[in-house]
C-alpha positions as CSV (number, residue, x, y, z in Angstrom):
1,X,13.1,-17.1,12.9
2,X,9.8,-15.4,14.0
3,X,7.3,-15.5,12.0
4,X,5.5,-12.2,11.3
5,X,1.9,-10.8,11.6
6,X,0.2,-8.1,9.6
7,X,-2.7,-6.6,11.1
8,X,-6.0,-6.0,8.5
9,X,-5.2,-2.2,8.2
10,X,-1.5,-3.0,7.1
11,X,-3.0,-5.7,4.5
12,X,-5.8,-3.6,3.3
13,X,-3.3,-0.4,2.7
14,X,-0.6,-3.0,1.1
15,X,-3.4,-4.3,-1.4
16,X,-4.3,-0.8,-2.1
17,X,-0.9,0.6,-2.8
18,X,-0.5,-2.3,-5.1
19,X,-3.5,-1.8,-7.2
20,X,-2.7,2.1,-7.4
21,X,1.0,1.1,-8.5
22,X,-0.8,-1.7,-10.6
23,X,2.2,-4.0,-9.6
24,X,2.6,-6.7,-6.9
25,X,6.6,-7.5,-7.2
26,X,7.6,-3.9,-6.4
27,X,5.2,-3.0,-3.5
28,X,6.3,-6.3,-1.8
29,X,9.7,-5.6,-1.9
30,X,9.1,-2.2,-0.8
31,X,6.9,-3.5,2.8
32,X,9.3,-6.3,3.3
33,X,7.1,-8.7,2.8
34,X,6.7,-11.9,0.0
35,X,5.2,-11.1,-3.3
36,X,3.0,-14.5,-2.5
37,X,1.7,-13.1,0.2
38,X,0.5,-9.8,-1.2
39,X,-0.8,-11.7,-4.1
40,X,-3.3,-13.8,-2.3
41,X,-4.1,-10.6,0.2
42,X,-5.2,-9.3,-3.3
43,X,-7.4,-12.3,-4.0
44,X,-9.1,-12.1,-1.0
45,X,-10.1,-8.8,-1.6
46,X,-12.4,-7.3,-4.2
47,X,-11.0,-5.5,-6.8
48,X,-11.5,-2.0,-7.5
49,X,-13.3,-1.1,-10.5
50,X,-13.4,2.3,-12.8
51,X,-16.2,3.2,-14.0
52,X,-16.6,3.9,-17.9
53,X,-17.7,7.1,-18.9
54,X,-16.4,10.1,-21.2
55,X,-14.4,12.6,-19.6
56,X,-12.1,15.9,-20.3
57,X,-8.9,16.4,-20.1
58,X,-9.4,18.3,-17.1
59,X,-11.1,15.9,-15.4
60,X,-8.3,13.8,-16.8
61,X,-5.7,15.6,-14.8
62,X,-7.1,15.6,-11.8
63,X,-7.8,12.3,-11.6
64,X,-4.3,11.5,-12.4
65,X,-3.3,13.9,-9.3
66,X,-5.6,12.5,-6.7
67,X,-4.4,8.6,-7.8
68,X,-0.9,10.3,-7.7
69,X,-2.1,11.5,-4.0
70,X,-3.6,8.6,-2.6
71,X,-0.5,6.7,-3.4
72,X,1.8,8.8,-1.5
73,X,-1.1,9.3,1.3
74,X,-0.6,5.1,1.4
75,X,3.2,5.2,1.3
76,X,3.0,8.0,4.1
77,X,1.3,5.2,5.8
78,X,2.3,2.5,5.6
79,X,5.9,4.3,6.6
80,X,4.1,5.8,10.3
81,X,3.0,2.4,10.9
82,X,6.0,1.2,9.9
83,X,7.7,3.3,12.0
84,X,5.7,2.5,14.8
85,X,6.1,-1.3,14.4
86,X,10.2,-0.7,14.6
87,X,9.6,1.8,17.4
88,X,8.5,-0.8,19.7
89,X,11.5,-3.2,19.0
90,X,14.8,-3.3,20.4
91,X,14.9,0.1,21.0
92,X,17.7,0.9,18.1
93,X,14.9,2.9,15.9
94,X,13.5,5.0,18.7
95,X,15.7,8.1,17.9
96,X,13.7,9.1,14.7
């Protein structure tokens, strides 16, 4: 068995997609990868933190949106690159 590498952009969007889905489990199972692994990518980053301050509901909603966004801009991706990784393979995933 080979073992695999991930490149600094794939780690940094996996830790990223992890904090916005505030889950580990989930997101590693999703990449293919080891819950572990993602866990001490995590660690090695800093993580993100919200500010505190009083907002509207407005304000509210579109913050829920552009969190909702940048989630599926990460899963969009993560999937290209994913995509491209396969691509270069065996030559079985070039027909997408």
């Amino acid at each position: 068995m080979s073992k695999r590498i991930f490149d600094e952009n794939f780690k940094k969007m996996a830790v990223e997609l992890s904090y916005a889905k505030n889950s580990v489990k989930p997101v590693a199972e999703e990449l293919g990868t080891d819950p572990g692994r993602l866990s001490k990518w995590r660690q090695r980053q800093p993580t993100p933190k919200a500010p505190v301050i009083a907002i509207s509901d407005d304000q509210k909603e579109i913050i829920r949106l552009q969190k909702e966004l940048k989630e599926a801009q990460l899963e969009r991706d993560i999937l290209k690159k994913a995509v491209g990784i396969f691509s270069k393979g065996d030559g079985r995933y070039s027909g997408l």
